[in-house]
N, C-alpha and C positions, 0 to 999 in steps of 0.2 A: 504493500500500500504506500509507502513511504518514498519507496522507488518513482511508483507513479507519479506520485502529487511532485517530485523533484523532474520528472520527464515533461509534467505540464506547464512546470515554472516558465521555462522560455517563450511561450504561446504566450502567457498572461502576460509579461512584462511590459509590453510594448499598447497595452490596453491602462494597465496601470499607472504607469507612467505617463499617459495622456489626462490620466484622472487627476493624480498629483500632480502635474502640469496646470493645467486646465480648471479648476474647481479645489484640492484641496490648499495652495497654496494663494490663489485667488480670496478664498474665502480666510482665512487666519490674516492673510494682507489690506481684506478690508476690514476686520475685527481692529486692528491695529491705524488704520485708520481714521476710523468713525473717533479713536482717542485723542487724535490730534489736533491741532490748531489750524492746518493747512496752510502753515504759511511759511516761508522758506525755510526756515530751522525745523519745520515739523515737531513744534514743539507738543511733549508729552500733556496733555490737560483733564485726563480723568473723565468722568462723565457729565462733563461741563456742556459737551454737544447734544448728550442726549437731555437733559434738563433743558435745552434751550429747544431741541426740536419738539418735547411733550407741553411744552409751553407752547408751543406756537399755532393761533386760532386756526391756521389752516390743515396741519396735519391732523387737528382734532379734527375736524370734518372732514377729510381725507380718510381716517379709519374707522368713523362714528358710519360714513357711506358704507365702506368697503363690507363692514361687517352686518348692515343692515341688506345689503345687495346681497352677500350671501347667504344670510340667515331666511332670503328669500327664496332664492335660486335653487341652491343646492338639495333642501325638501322637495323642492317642486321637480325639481328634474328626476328626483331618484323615485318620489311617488307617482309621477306621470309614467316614468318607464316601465318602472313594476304594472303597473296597471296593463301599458301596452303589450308588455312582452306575455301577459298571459293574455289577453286578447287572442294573440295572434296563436300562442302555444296548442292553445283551444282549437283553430279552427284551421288547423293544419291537415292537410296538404294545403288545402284554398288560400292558407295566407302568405303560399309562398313568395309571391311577388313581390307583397309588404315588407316580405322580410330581405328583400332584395334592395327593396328600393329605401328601405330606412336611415341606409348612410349617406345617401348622394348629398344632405346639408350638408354633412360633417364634412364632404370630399370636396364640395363645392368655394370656390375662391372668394371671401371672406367682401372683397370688392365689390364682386359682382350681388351678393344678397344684400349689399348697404344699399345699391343704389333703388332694387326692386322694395329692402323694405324703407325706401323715404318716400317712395311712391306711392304706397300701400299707405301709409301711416301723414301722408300731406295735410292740407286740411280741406283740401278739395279731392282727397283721393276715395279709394275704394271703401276704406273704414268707415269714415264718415258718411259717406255715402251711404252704410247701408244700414247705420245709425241713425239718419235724418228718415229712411224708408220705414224703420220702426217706429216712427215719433220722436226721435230725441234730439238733443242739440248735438252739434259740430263739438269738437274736443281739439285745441291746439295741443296734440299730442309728439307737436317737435318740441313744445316751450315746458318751461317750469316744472314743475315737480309732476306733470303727465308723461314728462319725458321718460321717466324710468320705466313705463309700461312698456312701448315697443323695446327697450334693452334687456327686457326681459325674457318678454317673447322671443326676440332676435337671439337669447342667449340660448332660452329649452328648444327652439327650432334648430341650431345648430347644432347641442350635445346630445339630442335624447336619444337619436338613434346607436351611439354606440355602445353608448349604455346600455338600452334596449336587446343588444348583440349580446352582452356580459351575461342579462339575465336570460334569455333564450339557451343559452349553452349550458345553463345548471337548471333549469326547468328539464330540457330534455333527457337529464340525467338520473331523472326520479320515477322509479315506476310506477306505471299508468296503474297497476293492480289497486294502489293504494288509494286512488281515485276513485274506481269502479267500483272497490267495497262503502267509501264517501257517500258513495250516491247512491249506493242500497239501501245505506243510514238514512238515508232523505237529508244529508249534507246539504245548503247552498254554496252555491258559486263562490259567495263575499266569507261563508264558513271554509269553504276547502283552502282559499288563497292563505289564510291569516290562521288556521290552525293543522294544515300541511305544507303549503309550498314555503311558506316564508321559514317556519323552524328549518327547514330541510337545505334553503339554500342561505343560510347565515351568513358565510365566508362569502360568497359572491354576492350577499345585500350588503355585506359589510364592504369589500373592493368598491362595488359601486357608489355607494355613499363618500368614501375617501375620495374619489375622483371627481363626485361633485364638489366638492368643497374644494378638491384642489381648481376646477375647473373656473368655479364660482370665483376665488381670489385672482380668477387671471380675464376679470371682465371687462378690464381697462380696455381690449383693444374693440369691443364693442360700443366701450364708451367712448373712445378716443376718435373713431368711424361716422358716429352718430354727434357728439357734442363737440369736438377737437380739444384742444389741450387747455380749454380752460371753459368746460360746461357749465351747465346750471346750478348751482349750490346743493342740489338734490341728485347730481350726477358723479361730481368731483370727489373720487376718488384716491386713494394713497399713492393707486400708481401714476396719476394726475402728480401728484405734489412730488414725487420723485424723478418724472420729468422733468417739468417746470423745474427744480432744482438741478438738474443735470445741465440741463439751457443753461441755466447760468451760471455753470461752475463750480458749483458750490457743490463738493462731490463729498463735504464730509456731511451736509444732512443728508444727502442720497444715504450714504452705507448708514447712515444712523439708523433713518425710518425703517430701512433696510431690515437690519439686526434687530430694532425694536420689533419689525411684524416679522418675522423670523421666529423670535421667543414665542409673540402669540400665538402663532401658528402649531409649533411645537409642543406645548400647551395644550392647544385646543386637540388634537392628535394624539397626544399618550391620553388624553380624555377620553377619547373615542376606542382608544384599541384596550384601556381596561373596559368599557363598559362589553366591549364584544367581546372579550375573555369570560366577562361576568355571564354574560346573555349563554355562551357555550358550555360553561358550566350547569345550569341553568336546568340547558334542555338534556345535557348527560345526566 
């Protein structure tokens, strides 16, 4: 065994070596950093920068967004998919197409859906339009705090599908039998989902849900498509504020906010993987 793992060494090196290159020396070089003063001496200043960037009204609305945008998103994407992916599990072979054609958002160029959704979402467009057809008034839903509706939408239209892929491949890995006695029981639909599918695919509700969330803090460039680099006060973002800081040089609050939502992140994350240790305990 030991043979092996010294025969595999040379293979790995040149993958490692790009990591440590690339990311681990990167990231300790911006920790060190974010410490300084950034001024020619690069002098040593403790957490003088992060006290100045948690102080600053903008980056509190920059993470106060970030974290209400995904405290939106990320549920909705992963309860939208769950729902779709047994839709479609159900009514297979027939939904095979569906299940073809569920990624072409995700594959589609990011460009090309900005412009069809500002069209969509104008205020003389289709939306409103079919708003006005029901009774109701017109919505400026490019302005103000309406804005975060289409970036929402634009967000679960783009991810759900692959998601959707995640849960279809541990749906079709659960015997049908267990179903078919379900439904002897006089089971419902909304009973078999929530008291067999979901115990059964835990690791893949759990994968999926980390991807939303990771998915969800990378919304900037929906926002940044839809509002540009400095949106609505209901748009602006952290990764708004680290732009705009990068614009103008100022690259020790970039690695600050950086590292600050770094932590959160991390945080939020060993949050999530004890509660799913806990959950699998649970159902053992």
């Amino acid at each position: 065994m030991y043979t092996k793992k010294r025969l595999a060494l040379p293979f790995l090196l040149p993958g490692l070596a790009g990591i440590l290159l690339f990311y681990v020396v990167p990231f300790f070089g911006g920790v060190w950093y974010s410490l300084t003063d950034g001024s020619f001496e690069n002098a040593f200043v403790g957490f003088d920068n992060y006290l100045k960037v948690w102080q600053n009204p903008m980056f509190q609305l920059g993470l106060r967004n970030t974290m209400e945008l995904s405290a939106i998103c990320a549920p909705s994407l992963f309860l939208l998919s769950f729902l779709l992916s047994l839709i479609l599990n159900r009514i297979r072979p027939a939904g095979r197409l569906f299940r073809s054609t569920v990624l072409l958002p995700y594959l589609m160029p990011s460009s090309a859906v900005l412009i069809i959704w500002l069209l969509w979402f104008d205020y003389g467009g289709p939306v409103n339009h079919l708003i006005t057809l029901l009774g109701g008034q017109r919505v400026a839903w490019l302005q103000g705090s309406e804005l975060r509706v289409p970036v929402v939408l634009l967000f679960l239209w783009k991810n759900l599908g692959f998601c959707v892929i995640i849960f279809l491949a541990a749906l079709q890995a659960i015997p049908a039998s267990l179903y078919e006695y379900a439904e002897l029981e006089g089971a419902s639909f909304g009973r078999q989902a929530f008291s067999i599918t979901l115990p059964l695919i835990v690791p893949s509700a759990f994968l999926v849900f980390i991807l939303s969330f990771v998915n969800a803090f990378r919304i900037f460039k929906e926002v940044y498509f839809i509002g540009g680099a400095y949106p609505e006060e209901p748009l602006y973002t952290l990764q708004n504020y680290m732009n705009n800081m990068y614009g103008k040089l100022n690259y020790q609050n970039v690695t600050t906010a950086a590292y600050s939502f770094a932590v959160i992140v991390f945080a939020l994350f060993g949050l999530l993987f004890f509660l799913q240790h806990r959950a699998q305990r649970g159902l053992n």
